[in-house]
N, C-alpha and C positions, 0 to 999 in steps of 0.2 A: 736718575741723576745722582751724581757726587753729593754727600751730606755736609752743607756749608758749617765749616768750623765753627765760625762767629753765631751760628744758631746754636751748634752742640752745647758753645758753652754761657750760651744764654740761660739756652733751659736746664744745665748743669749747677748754674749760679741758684735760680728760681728753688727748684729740688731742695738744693743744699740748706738755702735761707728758709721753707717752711719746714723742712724735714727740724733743725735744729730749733725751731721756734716751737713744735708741737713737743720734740724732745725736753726742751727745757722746761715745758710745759707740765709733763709727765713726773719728771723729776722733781720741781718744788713742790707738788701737789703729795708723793711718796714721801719726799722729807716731811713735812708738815704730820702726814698720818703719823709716820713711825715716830716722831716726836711725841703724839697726844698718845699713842701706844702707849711708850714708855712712858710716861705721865701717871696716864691713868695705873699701870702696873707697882709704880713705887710711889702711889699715894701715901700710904704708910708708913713710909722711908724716910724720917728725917733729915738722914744720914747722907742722902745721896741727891745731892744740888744739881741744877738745871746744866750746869757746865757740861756734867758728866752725860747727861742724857742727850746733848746736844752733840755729843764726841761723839756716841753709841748712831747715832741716827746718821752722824753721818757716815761712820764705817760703814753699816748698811746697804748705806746709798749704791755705792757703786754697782752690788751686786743686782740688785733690784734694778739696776739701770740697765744692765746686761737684759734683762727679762724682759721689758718692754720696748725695747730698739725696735723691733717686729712690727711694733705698733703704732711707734714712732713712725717711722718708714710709710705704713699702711697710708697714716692721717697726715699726713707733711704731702705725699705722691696727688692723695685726692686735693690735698689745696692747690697745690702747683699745678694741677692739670685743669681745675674746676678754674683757675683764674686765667690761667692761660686761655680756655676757651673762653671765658665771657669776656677778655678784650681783643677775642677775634683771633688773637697772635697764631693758637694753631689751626683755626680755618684759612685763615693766607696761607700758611704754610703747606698744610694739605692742598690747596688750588693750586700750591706753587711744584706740586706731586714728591710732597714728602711724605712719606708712609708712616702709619701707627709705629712700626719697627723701628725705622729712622729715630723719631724724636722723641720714646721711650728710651732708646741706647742710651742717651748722658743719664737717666735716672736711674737704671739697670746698672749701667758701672760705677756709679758714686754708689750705690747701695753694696753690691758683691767687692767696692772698695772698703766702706764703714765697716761691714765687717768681718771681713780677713784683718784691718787695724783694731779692731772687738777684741777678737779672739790672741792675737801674737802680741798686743801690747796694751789693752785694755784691761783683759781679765786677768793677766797676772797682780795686777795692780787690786783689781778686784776682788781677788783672792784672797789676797795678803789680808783687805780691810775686814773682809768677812770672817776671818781666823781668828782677827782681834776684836771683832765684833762678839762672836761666840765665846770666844776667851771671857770676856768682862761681863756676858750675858751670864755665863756658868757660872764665873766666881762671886761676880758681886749680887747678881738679880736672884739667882738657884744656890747661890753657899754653895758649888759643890766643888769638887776638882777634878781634876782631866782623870780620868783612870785607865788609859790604856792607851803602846805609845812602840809600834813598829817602825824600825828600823832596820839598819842591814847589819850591825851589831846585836840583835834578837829582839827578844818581845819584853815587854813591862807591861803588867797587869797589875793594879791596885784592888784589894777587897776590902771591908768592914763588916764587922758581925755585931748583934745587939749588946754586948759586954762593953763595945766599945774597944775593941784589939784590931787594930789593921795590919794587914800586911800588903808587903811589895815582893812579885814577885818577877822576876828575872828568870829568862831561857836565852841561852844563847842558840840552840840549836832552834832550830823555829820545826810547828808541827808537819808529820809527813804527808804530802801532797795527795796522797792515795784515802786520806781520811777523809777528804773535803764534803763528800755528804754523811760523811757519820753526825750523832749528837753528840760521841763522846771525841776530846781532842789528847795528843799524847805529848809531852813538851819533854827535850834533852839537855842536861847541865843546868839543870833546875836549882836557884836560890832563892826561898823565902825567909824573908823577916820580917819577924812580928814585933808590934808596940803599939805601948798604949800612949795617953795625952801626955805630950809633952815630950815627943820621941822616945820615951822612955822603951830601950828593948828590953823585952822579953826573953827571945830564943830568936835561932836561925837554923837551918835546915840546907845544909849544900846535898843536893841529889843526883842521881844518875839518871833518872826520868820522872817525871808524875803526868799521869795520866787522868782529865778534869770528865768524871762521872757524874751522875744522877745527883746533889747537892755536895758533892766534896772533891776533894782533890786527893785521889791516888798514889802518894812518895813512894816512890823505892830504891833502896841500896843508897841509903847517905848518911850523914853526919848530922849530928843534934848538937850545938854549939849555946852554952846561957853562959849568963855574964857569973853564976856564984860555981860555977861548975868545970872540970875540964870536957873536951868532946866526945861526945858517944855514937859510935853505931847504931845505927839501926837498917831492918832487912827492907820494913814496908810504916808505912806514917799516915794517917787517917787525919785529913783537914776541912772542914766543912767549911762551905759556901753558895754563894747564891749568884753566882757566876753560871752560866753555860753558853756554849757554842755560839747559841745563836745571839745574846745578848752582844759577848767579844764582839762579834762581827758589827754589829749595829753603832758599838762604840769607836770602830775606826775613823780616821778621817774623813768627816764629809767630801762629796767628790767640789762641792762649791767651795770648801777651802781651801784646795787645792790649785796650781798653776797649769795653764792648757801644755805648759811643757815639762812640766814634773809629773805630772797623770800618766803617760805608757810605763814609766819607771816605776811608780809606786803599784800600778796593774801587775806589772812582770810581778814583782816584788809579796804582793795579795796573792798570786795565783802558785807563786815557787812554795808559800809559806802554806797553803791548803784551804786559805778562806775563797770565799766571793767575789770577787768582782766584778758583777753586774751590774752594778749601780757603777761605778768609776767607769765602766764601758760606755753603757748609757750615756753619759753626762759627756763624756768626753766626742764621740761620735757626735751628740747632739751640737758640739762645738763644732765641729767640720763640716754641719751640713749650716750651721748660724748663717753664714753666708749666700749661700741660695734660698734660704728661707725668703732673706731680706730683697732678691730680686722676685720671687716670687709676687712678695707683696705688693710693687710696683705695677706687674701683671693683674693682679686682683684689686686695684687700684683705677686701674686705665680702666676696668670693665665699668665702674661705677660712672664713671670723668665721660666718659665716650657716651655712655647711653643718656645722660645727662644734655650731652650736646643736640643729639635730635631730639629726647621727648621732653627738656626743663623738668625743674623739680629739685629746687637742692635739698627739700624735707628728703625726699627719697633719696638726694646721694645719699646723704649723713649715715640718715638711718640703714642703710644697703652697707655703707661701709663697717657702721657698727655691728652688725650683724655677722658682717665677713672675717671679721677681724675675732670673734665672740667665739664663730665656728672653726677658726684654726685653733684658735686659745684648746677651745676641750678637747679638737681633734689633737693635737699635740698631749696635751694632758693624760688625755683618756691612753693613748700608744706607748707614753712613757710608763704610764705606771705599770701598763704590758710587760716592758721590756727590763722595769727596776725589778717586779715579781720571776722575772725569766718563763714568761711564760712565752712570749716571742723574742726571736734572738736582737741583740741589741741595736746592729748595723742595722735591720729593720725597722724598730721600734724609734732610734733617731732621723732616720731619714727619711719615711716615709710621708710625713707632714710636710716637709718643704719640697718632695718629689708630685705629691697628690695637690698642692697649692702652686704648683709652676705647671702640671697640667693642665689642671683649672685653669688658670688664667691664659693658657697657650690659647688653647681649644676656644674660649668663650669668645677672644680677642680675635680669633682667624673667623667665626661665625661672624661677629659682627663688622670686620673689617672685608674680610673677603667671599665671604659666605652669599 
């Protein structure tokens, strides 16, 4: 039979109303931790009053909100269905020969609706807070400053050595794509300058290339420029630091600070310049499959809801769901860290969790519906 509208969006409303009550649930529970987080961190902090940690906590939010939607979905699916069968609504329905498939559909597409809206207009949002989260984290929580900072105009790297002399260093040419697994990096139209507290310059260094070795930086063919002197040549220039390859890389933009639509750009951009990205792949794939994850769980959901209905036992939904819900978490966990090490390729390592959690639920759901 035809699937009566007025039921779709019955149990479409149902869905919508626990899925957001468990949601909200999640979220004041995360704000409150990351609150006492930050609490407990700048106990020692005269300096820094409740207003500011209350800003931090809630830049946070958003992101962390992105993370347990999953969850969300999971615990909202078994309410709406645990209640829907104890006042009967889907055993009439079923006598009325409505199918598992049938009156799973509204919950399946509100979910692979939440979010495709996640990911195109959610996380940008989410992104930005998390930026400025990190931002105020580094400066005010760590004293430190940002030190490294790609763009399509070249690279900016910041150093310090124990004297207390830092330098900014500028390449416009960014390093050659064909170095990407070396440890040492080659950088073209090379400018550093040095100073110490108080901006006070020292020198500056306009180069033809410097090439970042074993604890230093490699200058060659440029110009020595100080404030009591005129410029001098030189062939090659010996700069020591604590800089390497692999550190740069770990200092680029998080992929979570970034937007699910600024990500393939700043990829191109990682991979033309000769770094990694792996992690930005990752993260961003893991974005594209966010959406069938979220039907997935509905699937993984109705397994708990349904079996509930012939044997009773809501101890064992709860705990069945928590459980389910415990073993996607690691199985996701456990594949990403796979695919952030490159030890399995990304497109895998994202989407294998919400492909292995919607066969799950396919399979268990066709055993006990039609089996």
């Amino acid at each position: 039979m035809n699937f009566p509208i007025t039921l779709f969006g019955y149990i479409a409303r149902r869905f919508l109303m626990w899925f957001s009550g468990v949601f909200v649930l999640f979220v004041t529970l995360i704000f409150i931790g990351d609150f006492v987080d930050l609490t407990h961190r700048t106990s020692a902090r005269s300096d820094i009053g409740a207003g500011l940690l209350v800003k931090m906590a809630a830049l946070k939010l958003p992101y962390e909100a992105q993370q347990v939607m999953p969850f969300a979905v999971l615990g909202g699916s078994i309410l709406a269905l645990f209640f829907l069968t104890r006042s009967r609504e889907l055993i009439v329905a079923r006598a009325a020969g409505i199918s598992v498939w049938q009156f799973l559909a509204p919950a399946i597409g509100l979910a692979f609706l939440i979010g495709v809206i996640g990911i195109t207009l959610f996380n940008p949002l989410a992104s930005t807070a998390q930026a400025e989260f990190k931002r105020l984290d580094s400066t005010i929580l760590k004293n430190q400053a940002d030190s490294l900072l790609l763009t399509n105009s070249g690279l900016w790297l910041r150093q310090s050595d124990a004297e207390g002399t830092q330098a900014v260093i500028h390449a416009l040419s960014r390093p050659n794509p064909s170095e990407a697994s070396s440890a040492e990096m080659e950088l073209n139209d090379v400018t550093l300058i040095f100073f110490r507290e108080n901006d006070h310059l020292i020198r500056r260094l306009d180069a033809a290339s410097a090439r970042l070795e074993a604890g230093r930086w490699h200058v060659l063919n440029g110009v020595e420029w100080r404030p009591d002197r005129d410029k001098v040549p030189f062939d090659e220039e010996i700069v020591p630091t604590n800089l390497t390859k692999q550190t740069i890389e770990e200092d680029f933009a998080s992929p979570d600070t970034m937007s699910f639509w600024s990500l393939p750009a700043f990829i191109d951009l990682l991979e033309q310049s000769g770094f990694s990205a792996q992690k930005h792949k990752v993260y961003f794939d893991s974005l594209l499959a966010r959406p069938f994850m979220l039907c997935a769980m509905v699937l993984i959901a109705a397994i708990f809801s349904l079996r509930m209905q012939r044997r009773g036992g809501t101890t064992a939904l709860m705990i069945g769901g928590i459980v389910a819900g415990f073993l996607v978490y690691f199985l996701a966990d456990i594949v990403l860290a796979l695919g952030n090490s490159a030890t399995i390729p990304a497109a895998l390592a994202a989407w294998t969790p919400a492909v292995i959690s919607t066969l799950l639920g396919t399979v268990v759901l066709l055993h006990l519906e039609d089996g």
